[in-house]
C-alpha positions, 0 to 999 in steps of 0.5 A: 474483735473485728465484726461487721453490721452483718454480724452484729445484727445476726446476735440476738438483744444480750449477745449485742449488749455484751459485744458493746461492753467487751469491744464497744467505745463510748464516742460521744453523749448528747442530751436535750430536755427528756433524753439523752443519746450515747454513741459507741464506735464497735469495729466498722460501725456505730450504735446509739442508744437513746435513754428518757432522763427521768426513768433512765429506760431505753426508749430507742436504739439505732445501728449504722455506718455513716450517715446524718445519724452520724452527722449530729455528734460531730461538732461535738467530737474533737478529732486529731490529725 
């Protein structure tokens, strides 16, 4: 599915949801002592979801291109050339 942010945004909360788990691609996981963050790529654009650890609900979710939001997950990530 090619879909832009613009696109994306205009889908109301299970729209998004489901064109994460039919398109999306989990990129990277992050955790520290009371959350954790997963990073999916979907087409040109990415989303992040932060979950408390003990309760396991989404506290925070954020949508964007590039960026410092960005910038955090890529020491973690093992790109080929």
């Amino acid at each position: 599915m090619n879909m832009d942010l613009y696109d994306y945004f205009m889908l109301n909360e299970s729209e998004q949801t489901e064109t994460l788990v039919q398109s999306g691609q989990l990129v990277a996981m992050k955790y520290n002592a009371i959350t954790y963050l997963s990073l999916f790529s979907v087409s040109t654009f990415y989303v992040e979801f932060e979950w408390e650890k003990f309760t396991n609900r989404m506290v925070g979710k954020q949508i964007f291109k590039s960026g410092a939001e960005l910038d955090k997950y890529l020491p973690d990530i093992d790109l080929v050339i």
